[in-house]
N, CA, C and O of each residue as an XYZ file, in Angstrom:
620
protein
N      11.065    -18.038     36.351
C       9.732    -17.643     36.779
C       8.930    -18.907     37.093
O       9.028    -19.910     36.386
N       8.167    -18.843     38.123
C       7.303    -19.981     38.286
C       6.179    -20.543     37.780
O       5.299    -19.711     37.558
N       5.937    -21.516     37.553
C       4.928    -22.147     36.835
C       3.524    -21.269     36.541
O       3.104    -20.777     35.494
N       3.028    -21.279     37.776
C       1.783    -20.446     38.537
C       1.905    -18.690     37.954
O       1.045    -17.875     37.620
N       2.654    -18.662     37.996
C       2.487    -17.062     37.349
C       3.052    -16.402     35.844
O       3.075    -15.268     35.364
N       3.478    -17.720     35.403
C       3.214    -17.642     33.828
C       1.641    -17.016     33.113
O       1.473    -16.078     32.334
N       0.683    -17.917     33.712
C      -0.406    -17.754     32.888
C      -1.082    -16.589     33.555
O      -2.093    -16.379     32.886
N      -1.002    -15.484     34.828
C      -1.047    -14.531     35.248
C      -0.297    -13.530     34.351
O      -0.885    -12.858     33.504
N       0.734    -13.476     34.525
C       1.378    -12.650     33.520
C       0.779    -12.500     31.874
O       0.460    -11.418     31.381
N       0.728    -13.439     31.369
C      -0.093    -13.422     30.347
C      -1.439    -12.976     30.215
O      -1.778    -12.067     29.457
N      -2.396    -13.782     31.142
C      -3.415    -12.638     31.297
C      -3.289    -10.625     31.506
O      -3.809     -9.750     30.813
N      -2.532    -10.525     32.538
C      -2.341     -9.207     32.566
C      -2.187     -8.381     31.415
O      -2.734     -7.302     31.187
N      -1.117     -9.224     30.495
C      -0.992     -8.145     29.236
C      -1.931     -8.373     28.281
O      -1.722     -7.670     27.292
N      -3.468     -9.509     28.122
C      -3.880     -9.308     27.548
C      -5.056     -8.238     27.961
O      -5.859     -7.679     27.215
N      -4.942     -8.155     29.036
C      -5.886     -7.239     29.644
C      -5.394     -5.655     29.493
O      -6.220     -4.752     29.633
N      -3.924     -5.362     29.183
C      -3.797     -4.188     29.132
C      -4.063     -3.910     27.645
O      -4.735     -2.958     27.248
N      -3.529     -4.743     26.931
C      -4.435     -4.202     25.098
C      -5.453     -3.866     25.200
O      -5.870     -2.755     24.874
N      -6.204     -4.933     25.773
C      -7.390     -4.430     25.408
C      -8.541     -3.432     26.227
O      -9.753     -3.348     26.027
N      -7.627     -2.672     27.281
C      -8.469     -1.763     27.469
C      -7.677     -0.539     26.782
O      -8.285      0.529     26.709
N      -6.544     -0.603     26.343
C      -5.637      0.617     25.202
C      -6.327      0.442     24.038
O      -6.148      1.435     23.334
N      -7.201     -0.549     23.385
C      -7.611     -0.180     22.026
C      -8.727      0.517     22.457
O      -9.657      0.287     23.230
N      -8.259      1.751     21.495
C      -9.692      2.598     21.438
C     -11.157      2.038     20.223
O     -11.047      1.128     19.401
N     -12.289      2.799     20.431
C     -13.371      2.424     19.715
C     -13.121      3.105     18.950
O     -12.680      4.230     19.186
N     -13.356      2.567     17.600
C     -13.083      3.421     15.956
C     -14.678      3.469     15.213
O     -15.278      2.481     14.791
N     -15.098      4.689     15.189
C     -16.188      4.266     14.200
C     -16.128      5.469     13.197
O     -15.737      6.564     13.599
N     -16.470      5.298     12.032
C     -16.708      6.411     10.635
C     -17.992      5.631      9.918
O     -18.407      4.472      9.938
N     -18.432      6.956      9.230
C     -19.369      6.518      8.466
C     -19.184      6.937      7.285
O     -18.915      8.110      7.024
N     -19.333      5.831      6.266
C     -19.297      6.410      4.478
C     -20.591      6.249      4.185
O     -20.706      5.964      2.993
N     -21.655      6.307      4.764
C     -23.072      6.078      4.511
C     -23.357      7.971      3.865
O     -23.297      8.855      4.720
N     -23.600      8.307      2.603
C     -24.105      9.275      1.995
C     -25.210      9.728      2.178
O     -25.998      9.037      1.532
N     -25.729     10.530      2.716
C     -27.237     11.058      2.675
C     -27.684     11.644      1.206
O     -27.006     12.597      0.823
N     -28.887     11.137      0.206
C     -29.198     11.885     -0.462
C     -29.940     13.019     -0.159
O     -30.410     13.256      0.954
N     -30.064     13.827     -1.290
C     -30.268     15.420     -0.891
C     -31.390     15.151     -2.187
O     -31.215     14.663     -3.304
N     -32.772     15.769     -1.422
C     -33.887     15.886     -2.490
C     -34.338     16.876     -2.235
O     -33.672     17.411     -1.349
N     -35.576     17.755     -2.695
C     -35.963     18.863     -2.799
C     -36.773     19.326     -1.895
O     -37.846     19.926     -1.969
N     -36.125     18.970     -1.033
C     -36.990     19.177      0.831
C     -36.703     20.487      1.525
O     -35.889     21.347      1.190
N     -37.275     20.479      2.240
C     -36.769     21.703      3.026
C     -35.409     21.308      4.203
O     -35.108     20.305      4.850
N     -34.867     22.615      4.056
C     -33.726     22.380      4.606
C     -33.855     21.300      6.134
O     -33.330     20.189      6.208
N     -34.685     21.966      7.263
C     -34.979     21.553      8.163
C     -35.402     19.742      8.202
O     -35.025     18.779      8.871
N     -36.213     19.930      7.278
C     -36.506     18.479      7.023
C     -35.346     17.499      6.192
O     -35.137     16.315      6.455
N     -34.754     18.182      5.284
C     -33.128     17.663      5.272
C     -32.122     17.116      6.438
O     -31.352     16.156      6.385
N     -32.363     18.001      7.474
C     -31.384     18.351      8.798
C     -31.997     17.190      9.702
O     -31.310     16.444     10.399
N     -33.365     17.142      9.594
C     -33.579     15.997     10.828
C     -33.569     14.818     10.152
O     -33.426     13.899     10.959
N     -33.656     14.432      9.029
C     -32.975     13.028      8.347
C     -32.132     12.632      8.547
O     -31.983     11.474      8.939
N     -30.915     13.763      8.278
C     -29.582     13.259      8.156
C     -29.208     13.159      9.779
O     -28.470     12.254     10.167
N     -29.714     14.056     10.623
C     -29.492     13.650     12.021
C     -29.990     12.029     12.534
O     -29.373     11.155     13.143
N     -31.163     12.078     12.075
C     -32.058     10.105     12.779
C     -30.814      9.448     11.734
O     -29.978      8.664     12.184
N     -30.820      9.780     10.642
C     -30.075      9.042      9.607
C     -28.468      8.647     10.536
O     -28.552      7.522     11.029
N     -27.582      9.098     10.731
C     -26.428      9.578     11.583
C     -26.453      8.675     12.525
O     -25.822      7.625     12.642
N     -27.497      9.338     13.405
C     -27.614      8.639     15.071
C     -27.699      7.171     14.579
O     -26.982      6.319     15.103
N     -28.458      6.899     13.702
C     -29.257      5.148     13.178
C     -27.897      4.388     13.285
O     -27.626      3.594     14.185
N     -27.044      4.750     12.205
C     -25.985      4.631     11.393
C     -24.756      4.545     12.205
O     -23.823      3.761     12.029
N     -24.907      5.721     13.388
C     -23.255      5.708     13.894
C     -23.513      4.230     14.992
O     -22.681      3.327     15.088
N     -25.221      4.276     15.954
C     -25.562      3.374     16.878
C     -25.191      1.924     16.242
O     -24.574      1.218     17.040
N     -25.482      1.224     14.744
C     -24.929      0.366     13.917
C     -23.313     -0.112     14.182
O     -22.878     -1.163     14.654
N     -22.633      1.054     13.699
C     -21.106      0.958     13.636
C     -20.480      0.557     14.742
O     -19.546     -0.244     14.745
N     -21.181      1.336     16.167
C     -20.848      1.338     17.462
C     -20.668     -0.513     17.942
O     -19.724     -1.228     18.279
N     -21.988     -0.683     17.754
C     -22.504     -2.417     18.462
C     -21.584     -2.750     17.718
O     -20.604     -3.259     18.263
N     -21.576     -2.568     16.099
C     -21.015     -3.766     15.190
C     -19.087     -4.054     15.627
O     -18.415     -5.048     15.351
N     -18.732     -3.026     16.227
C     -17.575     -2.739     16.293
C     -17.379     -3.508     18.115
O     -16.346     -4.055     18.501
N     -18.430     -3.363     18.809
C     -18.585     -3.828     20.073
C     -18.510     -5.387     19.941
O     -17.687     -6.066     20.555
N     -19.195     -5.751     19.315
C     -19.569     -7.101     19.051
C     -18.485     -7.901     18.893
O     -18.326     -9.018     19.385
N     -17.578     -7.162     18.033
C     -16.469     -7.823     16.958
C     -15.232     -8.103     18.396
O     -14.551     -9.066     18.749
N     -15.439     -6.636     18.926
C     -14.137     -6.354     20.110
C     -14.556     -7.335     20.964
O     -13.644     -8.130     21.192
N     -15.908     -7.674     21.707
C     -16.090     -8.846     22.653
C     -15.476     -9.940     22.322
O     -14.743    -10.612     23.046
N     -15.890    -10.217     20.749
C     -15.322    -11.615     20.457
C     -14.874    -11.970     20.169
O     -14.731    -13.149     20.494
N     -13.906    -11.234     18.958
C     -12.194    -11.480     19.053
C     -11.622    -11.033     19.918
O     -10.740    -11.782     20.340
N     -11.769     -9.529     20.721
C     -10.852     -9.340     21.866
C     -10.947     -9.762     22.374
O      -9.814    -10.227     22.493
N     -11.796    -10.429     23.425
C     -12.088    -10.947     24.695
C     -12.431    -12.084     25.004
O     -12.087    -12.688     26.021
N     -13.254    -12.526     24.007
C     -13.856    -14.334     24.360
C     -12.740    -15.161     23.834
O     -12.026    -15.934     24.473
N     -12.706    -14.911     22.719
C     -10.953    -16.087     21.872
C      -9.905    -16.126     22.673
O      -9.276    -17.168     22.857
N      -9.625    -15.073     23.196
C      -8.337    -15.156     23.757
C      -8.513    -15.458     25.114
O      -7.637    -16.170     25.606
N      -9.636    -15.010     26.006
C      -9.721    -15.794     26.963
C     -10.053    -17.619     26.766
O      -9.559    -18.511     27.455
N     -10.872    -17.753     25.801
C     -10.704    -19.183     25.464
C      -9.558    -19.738     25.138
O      -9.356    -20.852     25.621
N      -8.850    -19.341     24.544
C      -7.526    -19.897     24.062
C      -6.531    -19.771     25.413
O      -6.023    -20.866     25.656
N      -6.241    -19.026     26.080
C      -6.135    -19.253     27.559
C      -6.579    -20.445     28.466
O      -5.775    -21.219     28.985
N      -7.404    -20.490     28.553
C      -8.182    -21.447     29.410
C      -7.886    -22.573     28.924
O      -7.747    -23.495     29.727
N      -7.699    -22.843     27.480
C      -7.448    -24.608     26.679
C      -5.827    -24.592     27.055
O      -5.348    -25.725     27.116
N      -4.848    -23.441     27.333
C      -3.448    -23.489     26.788
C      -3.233    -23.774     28.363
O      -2.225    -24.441     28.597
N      -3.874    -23.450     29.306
C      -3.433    -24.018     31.136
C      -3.957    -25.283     31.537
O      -3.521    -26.040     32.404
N      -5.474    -25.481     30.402
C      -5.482    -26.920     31.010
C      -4.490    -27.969     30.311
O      -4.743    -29.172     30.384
N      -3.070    -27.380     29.460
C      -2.766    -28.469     28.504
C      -1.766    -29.230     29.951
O      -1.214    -30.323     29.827
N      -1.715    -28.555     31.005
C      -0.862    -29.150     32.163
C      -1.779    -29.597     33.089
O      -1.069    -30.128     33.943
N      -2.794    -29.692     33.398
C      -3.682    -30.308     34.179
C      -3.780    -31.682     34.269
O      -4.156    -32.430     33.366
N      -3.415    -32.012     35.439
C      -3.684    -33.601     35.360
C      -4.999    -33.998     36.131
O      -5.268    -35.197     36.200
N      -5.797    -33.116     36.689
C      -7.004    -33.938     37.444
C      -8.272    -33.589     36.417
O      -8.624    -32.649     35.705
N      -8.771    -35.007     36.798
C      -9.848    -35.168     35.123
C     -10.874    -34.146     35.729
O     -10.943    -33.291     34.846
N     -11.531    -33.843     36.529
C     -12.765    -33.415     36.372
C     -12.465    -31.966     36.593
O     -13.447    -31.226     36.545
N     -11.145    -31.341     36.858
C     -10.833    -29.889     36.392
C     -10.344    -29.720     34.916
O     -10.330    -28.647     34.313
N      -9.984    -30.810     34.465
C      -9.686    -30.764     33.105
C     -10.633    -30.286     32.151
O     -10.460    -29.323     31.404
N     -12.283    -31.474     32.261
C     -13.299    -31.097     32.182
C     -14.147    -30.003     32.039
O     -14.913    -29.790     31.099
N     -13.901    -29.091     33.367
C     -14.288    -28.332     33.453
C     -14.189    -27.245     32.453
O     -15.045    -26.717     31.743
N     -12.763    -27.028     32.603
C     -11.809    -25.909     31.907
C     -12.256    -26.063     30.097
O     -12.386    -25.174     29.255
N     -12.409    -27.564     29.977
C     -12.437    -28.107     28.307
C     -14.195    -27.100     28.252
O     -14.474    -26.279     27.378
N     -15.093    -27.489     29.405
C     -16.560    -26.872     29.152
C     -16.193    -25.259     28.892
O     -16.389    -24.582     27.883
N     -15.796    -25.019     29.735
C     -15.414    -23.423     29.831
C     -15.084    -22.738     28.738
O     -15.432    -21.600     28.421
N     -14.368    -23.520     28.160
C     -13.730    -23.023     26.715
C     -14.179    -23.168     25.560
O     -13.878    -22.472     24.590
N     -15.141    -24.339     25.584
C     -16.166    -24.401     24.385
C     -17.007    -23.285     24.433
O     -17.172    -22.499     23.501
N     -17.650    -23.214     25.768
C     -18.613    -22.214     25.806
C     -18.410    -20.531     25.502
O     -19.276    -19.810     25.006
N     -17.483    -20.240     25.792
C     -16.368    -18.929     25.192
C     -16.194    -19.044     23.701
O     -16.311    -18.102     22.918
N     -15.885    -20.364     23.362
C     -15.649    -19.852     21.719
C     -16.914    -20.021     20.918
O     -17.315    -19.325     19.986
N     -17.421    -21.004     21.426
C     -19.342    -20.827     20.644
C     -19.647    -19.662     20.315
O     -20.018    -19.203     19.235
N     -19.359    -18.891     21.949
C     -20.225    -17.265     21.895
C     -19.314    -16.675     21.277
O     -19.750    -15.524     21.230
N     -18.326    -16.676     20.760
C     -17.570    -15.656     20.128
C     -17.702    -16.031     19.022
O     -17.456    -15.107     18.246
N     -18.069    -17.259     18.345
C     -18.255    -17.728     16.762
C     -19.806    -16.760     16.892
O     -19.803    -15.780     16.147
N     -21.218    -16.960     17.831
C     -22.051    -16.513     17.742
C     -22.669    -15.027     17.523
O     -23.619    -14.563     16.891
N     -21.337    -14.362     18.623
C     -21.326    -13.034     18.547
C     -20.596    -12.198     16.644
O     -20.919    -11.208     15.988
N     -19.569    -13.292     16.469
C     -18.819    -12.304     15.036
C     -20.305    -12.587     14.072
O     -20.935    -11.722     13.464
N     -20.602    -13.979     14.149
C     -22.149    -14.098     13.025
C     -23.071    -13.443     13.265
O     -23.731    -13.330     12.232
N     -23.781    -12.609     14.563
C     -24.618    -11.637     14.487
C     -24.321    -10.384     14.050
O     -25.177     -9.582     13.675
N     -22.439    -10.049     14.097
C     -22.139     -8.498     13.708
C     -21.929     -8.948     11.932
O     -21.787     -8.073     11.079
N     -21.936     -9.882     11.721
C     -21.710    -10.028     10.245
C     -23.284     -9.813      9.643
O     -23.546     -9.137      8.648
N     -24.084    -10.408     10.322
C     -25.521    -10.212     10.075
C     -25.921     -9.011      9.808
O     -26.393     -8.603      8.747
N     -25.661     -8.235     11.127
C     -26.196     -7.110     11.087
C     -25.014     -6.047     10.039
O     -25.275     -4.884      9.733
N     -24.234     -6.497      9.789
C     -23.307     -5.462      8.917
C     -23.781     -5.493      7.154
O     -23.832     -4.527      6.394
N     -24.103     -7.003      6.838
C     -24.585     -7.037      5.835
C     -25.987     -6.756      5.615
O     -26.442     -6.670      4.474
N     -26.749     -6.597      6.738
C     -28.166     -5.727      6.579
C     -28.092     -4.482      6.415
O     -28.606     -4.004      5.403
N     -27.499     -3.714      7.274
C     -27.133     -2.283      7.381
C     -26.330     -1.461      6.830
O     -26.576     -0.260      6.724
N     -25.095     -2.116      6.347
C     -24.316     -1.367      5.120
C     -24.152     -1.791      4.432
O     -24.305     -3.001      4.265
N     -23.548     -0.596      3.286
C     -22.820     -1.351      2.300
C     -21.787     -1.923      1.833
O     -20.621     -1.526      1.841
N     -22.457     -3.363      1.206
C     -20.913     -4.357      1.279
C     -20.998     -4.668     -0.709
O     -21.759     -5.264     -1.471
N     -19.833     -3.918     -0.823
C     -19.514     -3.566     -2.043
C     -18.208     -4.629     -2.035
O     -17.701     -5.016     -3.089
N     -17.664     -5.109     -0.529
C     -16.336     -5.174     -0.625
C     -15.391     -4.673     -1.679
O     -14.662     -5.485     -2.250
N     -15.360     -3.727     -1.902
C     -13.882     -2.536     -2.485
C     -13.206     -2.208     -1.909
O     -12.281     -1.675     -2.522
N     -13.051     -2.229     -0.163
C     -11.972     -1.430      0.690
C     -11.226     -2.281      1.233
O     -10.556     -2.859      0.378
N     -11.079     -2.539      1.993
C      -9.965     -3.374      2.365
C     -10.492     -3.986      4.487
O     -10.331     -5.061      5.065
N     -10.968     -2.942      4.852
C     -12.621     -3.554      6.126
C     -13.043     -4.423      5.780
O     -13.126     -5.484      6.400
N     -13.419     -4.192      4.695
C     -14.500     -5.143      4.451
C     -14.308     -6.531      4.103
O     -15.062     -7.494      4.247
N     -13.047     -6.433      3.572
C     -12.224     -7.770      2.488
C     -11.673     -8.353      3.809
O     -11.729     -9.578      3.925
N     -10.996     -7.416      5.107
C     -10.498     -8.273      5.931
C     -11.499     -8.646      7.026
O     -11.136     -9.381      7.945
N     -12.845     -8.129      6.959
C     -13.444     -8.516      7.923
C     -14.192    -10.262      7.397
O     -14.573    -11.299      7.940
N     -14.082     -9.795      6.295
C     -15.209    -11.020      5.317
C     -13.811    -12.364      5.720
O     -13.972    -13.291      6.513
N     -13.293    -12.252      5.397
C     -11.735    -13.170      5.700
C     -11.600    -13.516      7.144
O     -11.360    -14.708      7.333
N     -11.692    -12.791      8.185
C     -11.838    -13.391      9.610
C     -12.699    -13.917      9.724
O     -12.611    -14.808     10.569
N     -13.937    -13.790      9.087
C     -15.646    -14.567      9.479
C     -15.112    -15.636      8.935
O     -15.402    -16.730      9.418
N     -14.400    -15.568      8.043
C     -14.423    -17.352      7.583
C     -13.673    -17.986      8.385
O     -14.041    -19.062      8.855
N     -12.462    -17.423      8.693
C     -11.550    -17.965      9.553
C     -12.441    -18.567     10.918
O     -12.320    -19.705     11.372
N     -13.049    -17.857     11.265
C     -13.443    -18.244     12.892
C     -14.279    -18.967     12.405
O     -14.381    -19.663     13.415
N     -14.855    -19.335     11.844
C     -15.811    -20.119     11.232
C     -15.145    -21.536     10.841
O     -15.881    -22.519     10.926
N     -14.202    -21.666     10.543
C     -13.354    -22.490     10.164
C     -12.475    -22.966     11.274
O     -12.287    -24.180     11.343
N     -11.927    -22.205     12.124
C     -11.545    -22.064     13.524
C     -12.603    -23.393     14.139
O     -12.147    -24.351     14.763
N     -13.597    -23.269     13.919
C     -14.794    -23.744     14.874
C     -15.332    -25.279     14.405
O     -15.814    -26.134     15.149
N     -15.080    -25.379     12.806
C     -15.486    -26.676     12.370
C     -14.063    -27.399     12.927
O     -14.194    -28.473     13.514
N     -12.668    -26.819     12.752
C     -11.691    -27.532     12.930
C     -12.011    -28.125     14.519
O     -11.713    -29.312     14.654
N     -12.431    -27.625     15.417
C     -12.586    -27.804     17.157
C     -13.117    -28.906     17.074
O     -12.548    -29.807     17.692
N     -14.688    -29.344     16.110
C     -15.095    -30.351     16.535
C     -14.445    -31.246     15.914
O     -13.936    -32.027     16.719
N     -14.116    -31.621     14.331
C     -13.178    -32.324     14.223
C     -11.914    -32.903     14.799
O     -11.691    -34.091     14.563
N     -11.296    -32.407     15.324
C     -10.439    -32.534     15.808
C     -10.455    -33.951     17.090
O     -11.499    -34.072     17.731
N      -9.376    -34.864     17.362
C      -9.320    -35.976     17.967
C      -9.368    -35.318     19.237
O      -9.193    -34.155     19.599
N      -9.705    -36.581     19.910
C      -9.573    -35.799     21.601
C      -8.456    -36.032     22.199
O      -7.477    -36.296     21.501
N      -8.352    -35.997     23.446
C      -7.097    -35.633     23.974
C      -6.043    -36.865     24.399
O      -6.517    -37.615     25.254
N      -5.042    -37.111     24.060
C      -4.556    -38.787     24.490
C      -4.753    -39.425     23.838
O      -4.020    -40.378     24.103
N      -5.643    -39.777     22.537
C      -6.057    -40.249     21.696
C      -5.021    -40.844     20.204
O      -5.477    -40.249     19.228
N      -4.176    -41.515     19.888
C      -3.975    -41.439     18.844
C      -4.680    -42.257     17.728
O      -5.281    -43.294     18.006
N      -4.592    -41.746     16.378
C      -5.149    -42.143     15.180
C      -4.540    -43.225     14.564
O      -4.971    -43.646     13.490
C-alpha cells in the first residue's frame, strides 16, 4: 500500500467508530416525594428530568468531542508529521495539534466541572471511578507534552 493512503485509511476507520457509537444517557438522580400534590409532584419531576437528562446529554457530548474526536484527530496529525521533512509544514501540523489537544484537555475539564456540580459523585460505580481515572490521565497526557524534548534534540 502506498505511503499517501496509509494515513487516509486510518482516518476513515476512525471516522466510522465514531459515528457507530451511539449516545448513552441514564439517570440515577432520585426525585424526593413530599406531601405535595400529585400534579405539583409531576411537574418537578418533569423540569427535574428534562434539567438532569439536558446535563447527562452535553456531559456525555463533551467527553465524545474530546476523547472521540479531538485526541485522535490530534494524535493523527503529530503521527504524519513524524515523516515530514519541510520545516514550516512541520510547524504547522506541530500548531495544529497542540491546539486540538488543549481543547480536548479543556473540553474533558469543563464536563468534569460540570459533572461534579450536577451529580452525584459518591464514586461507588465504576463511571465514575473510570471517568475520574481518564481526567487524570489526559491531564497527565498534557503535562507530559510540554515536558517533553523537542524534536532532533538529544539529552
Amino acid at each position: 500500500m502506498p505511503m499517501f493512503q496509509r494515513p487516509l485509511l486510518c482516518l476513515n476507520n476512525v471516522y466510522i467508530i465514531l459515528f457507530l457509537i451511539p449516545f448513552v444517557a441514564s439517570s440515577s438522580t432520585p426525585v424526593k416525594h413530599n406531601s405535595t400534590s400529585h400534579s405539583t409532584m409531576h411537574n418537578v419531576h418533569h423540569k427535574l428530568n428534562q434539567r438532569v437528562e439536558f446535563q447527562i446529554t452535553l456531559h456525555g457530548f463533551l467527553l465524545w468531542a474530546s476523547m472521540g474526536f479531538l485526541t485522535p484527530v490530534g494524535i493523527l496529525l503529530i503521527r504524519v508529521s513524524q515523516k515530514e521533512q519541510c520545516g514550516r509544514r512541520l510547524k504547522l501540523l506541530f500548531y495544529i495539534h497542540l491546539i486540538l489537544q488543549i481543547s480536548s484537555v479543556l473540553l474533558v475539564s469543563a464536563s468534569a466541572v460540570m459533572s461534579i456540580k450536577s451529580f452525584e459523585n459518591v464514586f461507588n460505580n465504576t463511571h465514575q471511578r473510570l471517568g475520574l481515572g481518564l481526567y487524570g490521565v489526559m491531564w497527565l497526557q498534557m503535562i507530559i507534552g510540554f515536558c517533553r524534548p523537542q524534536r532532533n534534540k538529544s539529552l
